[in-house]
C-alpha positions as a LaTeX table, in Angstrom:
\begin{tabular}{lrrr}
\hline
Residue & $x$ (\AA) & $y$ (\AA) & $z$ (\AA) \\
\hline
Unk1 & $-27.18$ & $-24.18$ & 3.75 \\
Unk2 & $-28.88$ & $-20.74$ & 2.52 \\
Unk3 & $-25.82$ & $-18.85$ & 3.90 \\
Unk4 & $-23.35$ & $-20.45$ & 1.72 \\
Unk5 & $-24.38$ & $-19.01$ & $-1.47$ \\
Unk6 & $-23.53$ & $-15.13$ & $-0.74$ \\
Unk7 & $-20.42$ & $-16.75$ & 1.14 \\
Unk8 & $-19.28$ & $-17.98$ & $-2.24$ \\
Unk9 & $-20.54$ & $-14.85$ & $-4.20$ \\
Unk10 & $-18.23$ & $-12.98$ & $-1.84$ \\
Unk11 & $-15.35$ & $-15.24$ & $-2.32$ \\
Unk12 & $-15.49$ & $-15.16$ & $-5.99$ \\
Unk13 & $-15.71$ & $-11.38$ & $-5.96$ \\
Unk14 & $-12.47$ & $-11.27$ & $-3.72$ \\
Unk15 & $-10.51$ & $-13.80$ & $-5.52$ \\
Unk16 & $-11.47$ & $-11.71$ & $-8.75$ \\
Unk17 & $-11.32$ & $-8.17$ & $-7.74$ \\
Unk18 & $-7.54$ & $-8.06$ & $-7.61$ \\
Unk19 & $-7.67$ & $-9.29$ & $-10.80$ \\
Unk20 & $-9.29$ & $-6.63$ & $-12.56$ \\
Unk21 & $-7.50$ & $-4.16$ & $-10.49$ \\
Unk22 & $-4.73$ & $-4.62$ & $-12.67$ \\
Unk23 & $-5.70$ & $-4.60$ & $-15.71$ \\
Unk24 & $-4.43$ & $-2.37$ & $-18.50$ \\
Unk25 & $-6.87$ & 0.36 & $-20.34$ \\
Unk26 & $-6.59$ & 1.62 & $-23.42$ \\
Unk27 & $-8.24$ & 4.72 & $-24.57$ \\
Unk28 & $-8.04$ & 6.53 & $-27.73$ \\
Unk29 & $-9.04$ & 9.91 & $-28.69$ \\
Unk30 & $-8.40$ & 11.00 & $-32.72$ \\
Unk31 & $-9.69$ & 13.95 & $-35.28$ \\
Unk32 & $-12.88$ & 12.71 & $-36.90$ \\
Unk33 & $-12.97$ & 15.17 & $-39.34$ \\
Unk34 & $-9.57$ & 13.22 & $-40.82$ \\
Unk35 & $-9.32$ & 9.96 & $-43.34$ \\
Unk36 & $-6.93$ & 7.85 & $-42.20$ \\
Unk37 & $-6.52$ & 6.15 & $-45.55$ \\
Unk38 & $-4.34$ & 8.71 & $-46.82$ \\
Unk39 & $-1.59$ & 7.61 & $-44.00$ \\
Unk40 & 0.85 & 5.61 & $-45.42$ \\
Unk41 & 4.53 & 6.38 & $-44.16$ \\
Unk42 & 5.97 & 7.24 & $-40.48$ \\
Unk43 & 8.42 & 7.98 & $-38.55$ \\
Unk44 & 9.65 & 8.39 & $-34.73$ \\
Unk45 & 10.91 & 11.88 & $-34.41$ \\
Unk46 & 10.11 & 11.92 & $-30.28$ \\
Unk47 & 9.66 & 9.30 & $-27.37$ \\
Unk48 & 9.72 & 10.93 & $-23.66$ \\
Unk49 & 10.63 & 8.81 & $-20.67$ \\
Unk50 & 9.19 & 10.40 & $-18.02$ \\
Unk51 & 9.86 & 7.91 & $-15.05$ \\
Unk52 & 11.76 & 8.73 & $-11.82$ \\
Unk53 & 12.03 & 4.61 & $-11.59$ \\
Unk54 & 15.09 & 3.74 & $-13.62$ \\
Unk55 & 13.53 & 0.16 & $-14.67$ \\
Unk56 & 11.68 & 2.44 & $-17.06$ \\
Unk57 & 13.93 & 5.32 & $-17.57$ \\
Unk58 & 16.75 & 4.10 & $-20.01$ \\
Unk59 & 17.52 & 3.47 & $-23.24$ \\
Unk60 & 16.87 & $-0.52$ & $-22.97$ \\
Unk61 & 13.27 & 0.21 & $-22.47$ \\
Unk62 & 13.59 & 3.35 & $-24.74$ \\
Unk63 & 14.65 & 0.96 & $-27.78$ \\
Unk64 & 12.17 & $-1.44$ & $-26.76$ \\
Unk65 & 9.49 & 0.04 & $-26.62$ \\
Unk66 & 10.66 & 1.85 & $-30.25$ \\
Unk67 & 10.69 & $-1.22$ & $-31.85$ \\
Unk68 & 7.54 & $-2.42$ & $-30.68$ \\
Unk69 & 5.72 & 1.07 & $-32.32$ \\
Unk70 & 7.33 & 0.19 & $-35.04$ \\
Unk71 & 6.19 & $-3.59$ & $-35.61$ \\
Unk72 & 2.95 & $-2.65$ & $-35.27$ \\
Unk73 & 2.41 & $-0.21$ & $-37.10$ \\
Unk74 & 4.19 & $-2.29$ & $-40.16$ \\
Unk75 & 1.69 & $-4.80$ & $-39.61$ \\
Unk76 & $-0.80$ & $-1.88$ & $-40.31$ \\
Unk77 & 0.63 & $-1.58$ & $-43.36$ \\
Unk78 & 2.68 & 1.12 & $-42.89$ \\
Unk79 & 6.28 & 2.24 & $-44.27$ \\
Unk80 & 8.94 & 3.62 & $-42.34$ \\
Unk81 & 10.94 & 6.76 & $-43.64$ \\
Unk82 & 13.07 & 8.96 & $-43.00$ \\
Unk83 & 12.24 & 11.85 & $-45.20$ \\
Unk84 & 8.82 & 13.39 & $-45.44$ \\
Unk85 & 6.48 & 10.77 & $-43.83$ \\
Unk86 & 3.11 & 11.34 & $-43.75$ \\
Unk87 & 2.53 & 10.46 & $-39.42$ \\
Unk88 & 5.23 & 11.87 & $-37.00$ \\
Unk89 & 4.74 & 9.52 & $-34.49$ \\
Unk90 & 5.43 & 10.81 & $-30.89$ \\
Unk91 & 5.30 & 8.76 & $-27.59$ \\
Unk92 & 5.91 & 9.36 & $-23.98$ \\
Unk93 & 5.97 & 6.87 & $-21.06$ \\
Unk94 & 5.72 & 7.99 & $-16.94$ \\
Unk95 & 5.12 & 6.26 & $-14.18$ \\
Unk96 & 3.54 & 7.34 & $-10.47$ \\
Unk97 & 2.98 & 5.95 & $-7.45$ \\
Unk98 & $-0.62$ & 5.60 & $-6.14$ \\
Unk99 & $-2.56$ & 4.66 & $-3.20$ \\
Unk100 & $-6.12$ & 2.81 & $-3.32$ \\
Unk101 & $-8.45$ & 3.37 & $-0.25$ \\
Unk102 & $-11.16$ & 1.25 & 0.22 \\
Unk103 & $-13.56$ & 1.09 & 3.26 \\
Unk104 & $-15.31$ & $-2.14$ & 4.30 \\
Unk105 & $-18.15$ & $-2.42$ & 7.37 \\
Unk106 & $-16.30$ & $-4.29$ & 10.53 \\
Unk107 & $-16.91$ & $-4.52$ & 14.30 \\
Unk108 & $-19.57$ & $-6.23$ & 15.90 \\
Unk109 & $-22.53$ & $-6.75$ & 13.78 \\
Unk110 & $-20.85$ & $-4.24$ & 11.01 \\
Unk111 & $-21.22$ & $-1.01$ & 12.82 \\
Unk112 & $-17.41$ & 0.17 & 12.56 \\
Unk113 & $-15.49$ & 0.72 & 9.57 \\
Unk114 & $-12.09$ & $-1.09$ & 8.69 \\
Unk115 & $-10.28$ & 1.53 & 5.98 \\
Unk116 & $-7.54$ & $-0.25$ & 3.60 \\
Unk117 & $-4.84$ & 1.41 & 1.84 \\
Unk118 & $-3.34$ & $-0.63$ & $-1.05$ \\
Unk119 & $-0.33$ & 1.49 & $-2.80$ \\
Unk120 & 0.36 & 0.95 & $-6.65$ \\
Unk121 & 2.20 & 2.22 & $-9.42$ \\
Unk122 & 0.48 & 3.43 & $-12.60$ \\
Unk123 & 2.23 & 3.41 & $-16.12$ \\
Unk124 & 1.19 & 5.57 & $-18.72$ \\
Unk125 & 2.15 & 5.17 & $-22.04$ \\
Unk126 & 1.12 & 8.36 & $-24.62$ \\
Unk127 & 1.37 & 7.26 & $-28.28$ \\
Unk128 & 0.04 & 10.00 & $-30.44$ \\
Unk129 & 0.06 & 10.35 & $-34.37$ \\
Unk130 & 0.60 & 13.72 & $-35.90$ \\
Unk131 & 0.13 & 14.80 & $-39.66$ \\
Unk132 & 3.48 & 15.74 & $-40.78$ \\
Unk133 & 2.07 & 18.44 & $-43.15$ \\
Unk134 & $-0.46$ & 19.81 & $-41.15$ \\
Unk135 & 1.66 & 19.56 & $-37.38$ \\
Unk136 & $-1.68$ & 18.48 & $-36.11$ \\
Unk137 & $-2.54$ & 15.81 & $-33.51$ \\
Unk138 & $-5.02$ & 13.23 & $-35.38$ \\
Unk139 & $-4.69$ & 10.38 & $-32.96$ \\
Unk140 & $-3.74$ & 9.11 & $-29.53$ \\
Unk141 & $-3.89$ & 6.19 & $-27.88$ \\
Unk142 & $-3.30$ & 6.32 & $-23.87$ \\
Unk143 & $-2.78$ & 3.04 & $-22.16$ \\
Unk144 & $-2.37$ & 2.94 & $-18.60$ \\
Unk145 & $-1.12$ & 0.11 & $-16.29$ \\
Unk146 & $-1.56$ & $-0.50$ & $-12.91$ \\
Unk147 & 0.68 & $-3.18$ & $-11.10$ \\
Unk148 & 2.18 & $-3.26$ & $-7.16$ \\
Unk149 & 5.50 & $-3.67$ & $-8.83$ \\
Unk150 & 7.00 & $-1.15$ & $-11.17$ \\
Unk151 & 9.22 & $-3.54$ & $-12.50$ \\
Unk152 & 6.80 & $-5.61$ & $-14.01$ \\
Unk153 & 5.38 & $-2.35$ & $-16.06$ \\
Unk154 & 7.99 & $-2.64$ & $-18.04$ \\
Unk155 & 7.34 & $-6.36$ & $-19.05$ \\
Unk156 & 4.34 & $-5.31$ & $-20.23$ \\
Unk157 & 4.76 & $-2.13$ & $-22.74$ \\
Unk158 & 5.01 & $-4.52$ & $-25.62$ \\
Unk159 & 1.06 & $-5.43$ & $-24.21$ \\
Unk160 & 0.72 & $-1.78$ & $-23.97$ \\
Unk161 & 1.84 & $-0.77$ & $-27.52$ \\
Unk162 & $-0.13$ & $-3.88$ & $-28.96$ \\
Unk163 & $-3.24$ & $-2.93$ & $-27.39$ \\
Unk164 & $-3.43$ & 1.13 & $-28.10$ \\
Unk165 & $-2.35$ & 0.02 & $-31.82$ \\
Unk166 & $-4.62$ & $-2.25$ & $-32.40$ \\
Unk167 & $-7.30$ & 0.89 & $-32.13$ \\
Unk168 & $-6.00$ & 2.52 & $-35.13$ \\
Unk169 & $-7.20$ & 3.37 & $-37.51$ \\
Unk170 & $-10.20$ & 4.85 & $-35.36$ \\
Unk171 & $-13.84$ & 3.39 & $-36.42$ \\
Unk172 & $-15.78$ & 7.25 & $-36.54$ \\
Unk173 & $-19.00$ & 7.36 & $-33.84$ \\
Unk174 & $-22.05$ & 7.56 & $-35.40$ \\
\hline
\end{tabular}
C-alpha cells in the first residue's frame, strides 16, 4: 500500500502537466520614468500579421483582434481618435512552429533513456503603446500561446488581448 502514493503523485503530475503546457503568458515591459495618468486618447495606426498559417493571417482575424484592443482599452477609460491622440497603439501577431523534447529514465530498472518529441505552435501577440508626441515606446505587453493546433490560437486572441490589457497601466517596482 506504500507504493500507491508516489503512483498517484505521478499520475496527477501527468494528467496536469499538459495542462500547464498550454497555458498563455503575459509579460509586460513599460518606461517607469512615465505617468500614465496623462494618457487619455488612442488610436491604431499599425497591426502586423506576421503568420505563414492563413487561420491567422487575414483580415477576419486582423479586424478581430482590432476590435478587441479597442474594447479594452475603452473599458480603461480611454477615447478613441483620430486626430492627435495621446497613445499610438501598435500590435503585431506571428506564429511558429516548435518542438518540445523531453527525456524520461526507461529500460530495465531505469538505466536507458526514452527521448519524446512533442511539436507545437507558439502565438505571439506584441501590443505596444507609444507616446504620440514623444514617438517613444512606454509600454508593451507580449502574450504568447502555446497550443498543438494553430487553429485554436486564433480562438483565443480575444484571451490574449484581455490578459496583456489588463496589465496596464503598469504598477512601478519598488
Amino acid at each position: 500500500m506504500k507504493h500507491s502514493r508516489p503512483l498517484g503523485r505521478y499520475f496527477l503530475l501527468l494528467v496536469f502537466l499538459p495542462v500547464l503546457a498550454f497555458c498563455q503568458k503575459v509579460s509586460v515591459e513599460f518606461d517607469e520614468t512615465q505617468s500614465f495618468s496623462d494618457y487619455r486618447t488612442f488610436a491604431i495606426v499599425n497591426g502586423a500579421l506576421n503568420s505563414k498559417n492563413p487561420s491567422l493571417n487575414n483580415d477576419i482575424v486582423r479586424n478581430n483582434l482590432e476590435a478587441e484592443i479597442r474594447r479594452r482599452l475603452m473599458e480603461k477609460g480611454f477615447t478613441e481618435v483620430t486626430a492627435r491622440p495621446d497613445l499610438n497603439v501598435r500590435y503585431s501577431l506571428g506564429s511558429g512552429r516548435r518542438v518540445e523534447t523531453e527525456a524520461y529514465p526507461a529500460g530495465w530498472r531505469g538505466l536507458g533513456t526514452r527521448v519524446v518529441r512533442r511539436g507545437y505552435t507558439e502565438g505571439t501577440l506584441v501590443i505596444d503603446l507609444r507616446d504620440a508626441k514623444r514617438h517613444a515606446l512606454v509600454w508593451r505587453a507580449t502574450a504568447v500561446e502555446d497550443n498543438s493546433d494553430p487553429m485554436k490560437i486564433k480562438d483565443h486572441l480575444a484571451d490574449m488581448v484581455r490578459k496583456a490589457i489588463e496589465k496596464y497601466p503598469p504598477k512601478p517596482s519598488r
